[in-house]
C-alpha positions in Angstrom: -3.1 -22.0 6.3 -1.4 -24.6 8.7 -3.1 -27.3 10.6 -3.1 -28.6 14.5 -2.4 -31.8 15.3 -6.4 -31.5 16.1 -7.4 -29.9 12.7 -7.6 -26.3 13.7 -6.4 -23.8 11.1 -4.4 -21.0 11.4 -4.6 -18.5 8.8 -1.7 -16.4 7.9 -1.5 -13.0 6.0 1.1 -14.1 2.7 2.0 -10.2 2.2 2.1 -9.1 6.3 2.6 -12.3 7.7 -0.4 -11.5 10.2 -2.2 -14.5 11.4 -5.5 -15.4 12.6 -7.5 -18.0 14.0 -11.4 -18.7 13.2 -13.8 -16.0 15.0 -14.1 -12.4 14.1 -11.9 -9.8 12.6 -10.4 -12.2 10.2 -10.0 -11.5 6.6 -10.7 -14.2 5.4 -14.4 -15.6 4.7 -14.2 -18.5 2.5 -12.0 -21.8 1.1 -12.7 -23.9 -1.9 -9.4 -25.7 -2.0 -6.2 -26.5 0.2 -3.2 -26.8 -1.6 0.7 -27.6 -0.9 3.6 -28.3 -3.3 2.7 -32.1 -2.6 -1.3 -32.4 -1.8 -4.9 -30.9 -3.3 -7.9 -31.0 -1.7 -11.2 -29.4 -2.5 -13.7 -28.9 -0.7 -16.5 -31.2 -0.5 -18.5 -29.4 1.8 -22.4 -28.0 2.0 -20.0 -24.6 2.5 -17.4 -22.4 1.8 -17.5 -20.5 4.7 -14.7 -20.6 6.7 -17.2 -20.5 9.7 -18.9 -23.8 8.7 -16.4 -25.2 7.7 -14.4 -28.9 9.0 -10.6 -29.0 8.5 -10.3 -32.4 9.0 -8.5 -33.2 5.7 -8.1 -37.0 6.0 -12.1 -37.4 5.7 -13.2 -38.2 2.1 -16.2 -36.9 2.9 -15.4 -33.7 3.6 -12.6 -33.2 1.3 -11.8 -34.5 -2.0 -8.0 -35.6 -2.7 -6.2 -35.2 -6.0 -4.0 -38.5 -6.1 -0.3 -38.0 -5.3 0.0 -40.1 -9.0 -2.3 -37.2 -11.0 -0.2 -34.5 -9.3 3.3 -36.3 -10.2 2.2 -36.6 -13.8 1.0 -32.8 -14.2 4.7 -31.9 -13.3 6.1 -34.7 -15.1 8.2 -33.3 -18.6 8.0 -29.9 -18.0 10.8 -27.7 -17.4 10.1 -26.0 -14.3 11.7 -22.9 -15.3 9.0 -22.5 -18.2 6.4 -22.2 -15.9 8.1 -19.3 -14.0 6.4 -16.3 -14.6 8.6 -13.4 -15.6 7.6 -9.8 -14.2 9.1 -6.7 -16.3 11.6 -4.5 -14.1 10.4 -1.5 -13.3 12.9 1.2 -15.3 11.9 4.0 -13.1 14.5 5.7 -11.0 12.3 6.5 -7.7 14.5 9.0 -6.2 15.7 11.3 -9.4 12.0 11.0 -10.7 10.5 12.0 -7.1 13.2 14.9 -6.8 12.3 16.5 -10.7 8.7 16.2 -10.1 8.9 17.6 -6.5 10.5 20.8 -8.3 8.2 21.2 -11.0 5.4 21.3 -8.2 7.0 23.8 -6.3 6.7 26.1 -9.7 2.9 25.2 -10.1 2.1 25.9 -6.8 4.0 29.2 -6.5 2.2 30.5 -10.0 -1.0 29.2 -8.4 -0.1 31.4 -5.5 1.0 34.3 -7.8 -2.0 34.4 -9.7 -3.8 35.5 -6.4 -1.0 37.6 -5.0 0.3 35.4 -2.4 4.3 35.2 -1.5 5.6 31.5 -1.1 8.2 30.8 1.4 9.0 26.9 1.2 10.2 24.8 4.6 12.9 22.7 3.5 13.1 21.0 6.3 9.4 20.3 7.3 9.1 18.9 3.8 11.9 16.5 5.0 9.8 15.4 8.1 6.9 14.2 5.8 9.0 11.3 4.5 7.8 8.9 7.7 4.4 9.9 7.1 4.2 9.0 3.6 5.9 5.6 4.1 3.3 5.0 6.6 0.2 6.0 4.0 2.3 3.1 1.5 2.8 0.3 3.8 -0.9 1.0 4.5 -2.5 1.2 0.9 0.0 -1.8 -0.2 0.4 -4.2 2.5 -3.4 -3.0 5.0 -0.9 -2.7 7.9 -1.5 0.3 10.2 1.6 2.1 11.0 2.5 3.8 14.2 3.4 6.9 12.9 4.0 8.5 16.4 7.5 9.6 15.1 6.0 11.4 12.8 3.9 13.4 15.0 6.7 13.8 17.6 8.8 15.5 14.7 6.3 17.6 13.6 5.2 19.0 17.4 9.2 20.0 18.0 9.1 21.5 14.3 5.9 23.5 14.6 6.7 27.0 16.6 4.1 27.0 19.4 1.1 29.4 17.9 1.0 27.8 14.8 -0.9 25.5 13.4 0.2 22.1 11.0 -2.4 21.2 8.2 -1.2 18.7 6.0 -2.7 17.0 2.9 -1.5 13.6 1.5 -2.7 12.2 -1.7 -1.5 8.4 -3.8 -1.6 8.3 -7.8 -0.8 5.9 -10.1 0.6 7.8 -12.3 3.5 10.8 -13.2 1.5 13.2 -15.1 2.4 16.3 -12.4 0.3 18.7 -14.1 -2.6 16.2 -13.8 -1.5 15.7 -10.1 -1.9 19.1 -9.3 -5.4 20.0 -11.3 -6.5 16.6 -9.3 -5.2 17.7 -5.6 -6.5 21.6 -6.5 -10.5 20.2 -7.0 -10.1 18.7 -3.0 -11.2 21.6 -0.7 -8.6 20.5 1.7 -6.0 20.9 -0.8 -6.8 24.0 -2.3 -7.3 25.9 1.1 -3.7 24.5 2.0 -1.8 25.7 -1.1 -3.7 28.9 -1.4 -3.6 29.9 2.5 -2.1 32.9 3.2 -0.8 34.5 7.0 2.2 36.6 7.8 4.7 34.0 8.5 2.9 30.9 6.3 5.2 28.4 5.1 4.6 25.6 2.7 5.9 21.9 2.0 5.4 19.5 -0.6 7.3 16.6 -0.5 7.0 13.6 -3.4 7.7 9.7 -3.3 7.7 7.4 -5.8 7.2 3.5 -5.4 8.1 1.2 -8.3 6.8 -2.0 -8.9 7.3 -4.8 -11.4 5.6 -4.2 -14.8 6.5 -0.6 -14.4 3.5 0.5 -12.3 4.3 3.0 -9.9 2.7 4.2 -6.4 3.5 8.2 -6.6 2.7 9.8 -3.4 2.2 14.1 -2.8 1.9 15.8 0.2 1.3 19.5 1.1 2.2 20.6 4.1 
């Protein structure tokens, strides 16, 4: 949050860097404290709500003050690099990972397939063309920014023969088990009409993407196509 000259507030996103001003669609709906590397204040208010509240930080009233003095002595004989906290690197490599789990869905879904007597002819290329897309589910899920994906539907109208039709089916785990991945994507109706569709000149894609993040906790995207 940052402060007028006149006490209004401006809120900011820390992850998208969005900001907002008081008044609807907002995020945020309510403040307890105001805090800097320097200053604390809490709030002294009837209210938390950001909608009642008064951001005039200079009134006692209003807003309680932790002494420059009591801050100073909180910081004083610690080693600052003690009170860093330490996130495990994530040992996962994303694209090797992605690549051998991508393959071994390609056999489940073609013995899926098999079992009912369907061929499976894989598009290389439209699995390619999925890559935008799933960013664009990520930045979403991770971040609550909306992506324009109209590249994404741009590609796939020049890739798609006119006649034919482009069903696709995107699904986020939190984990690499791909046998669980697929008995999880099989029990969505969606899914299971997709993989077990069948026409003259059907082809399929499936393309995976992994997304590692400290503390080795991963984001693993599928989509069928």
């Amino acid at each position: 949050m940052t402060l007028s000259d006149t006490a209004v507030p401006t809120f900011w996103d820390a992850v998208t860097g969005q900001r907002y001003t008081k008044g609807a669609g907002m995020p945020f709906k309510t403040i307890d404290c105001v805090f800097n590397d320097k200053s604390f204040y809490a709030n002294n208010q009837p209210s938390n709500s950001i909608s009642k509240i008064k951001f005039n930080l200079s009134d006692p009233v209003l807003w309680k003050a932790v002494s420059e003095e009591a801050i100073l002595s909180m910081r004083s004989g610690k080693d600052p690099l003690n009170l860093q906290l330490t996130l495990t690197p994530n040992t996962v490599d994303p694209y090797h990972t992605a690549s051998n789990l991508e393959h071994q869905l390609k056999r489940l879904v073609r013995d899926e397939r098999e079992g009912q007597d369907l061929s499976t002819h894989w598009n290389e290329n439209l699995s390619h063309l999925l890559l935008p897309a799933i960013s664009a589910y990520e930045t979403e899920r991770a971040a609550g920014v909306t992506v324009d994906n109209e590249e994404f539907q741009n590609a796939i109208r020049h890739a798609v023969p006119t006649g034919f039709t482009f069903k696709g089916y995107p699904a986020q785990f939190n984990h690499m088990n791909i046998r669980q991945i697929f008995r999880e994507c099989m029990r969505s109706e969606v899914c299971s009409d997709l993989i077990t569709s069948h026409g003259d000149q059907l082809e399929l894609a499936v393309k995976v993407r992994i997304y590692p993040y400290p503390e080795n906790v991963v984001a693993c995207w599928v989509m069928f196509a």
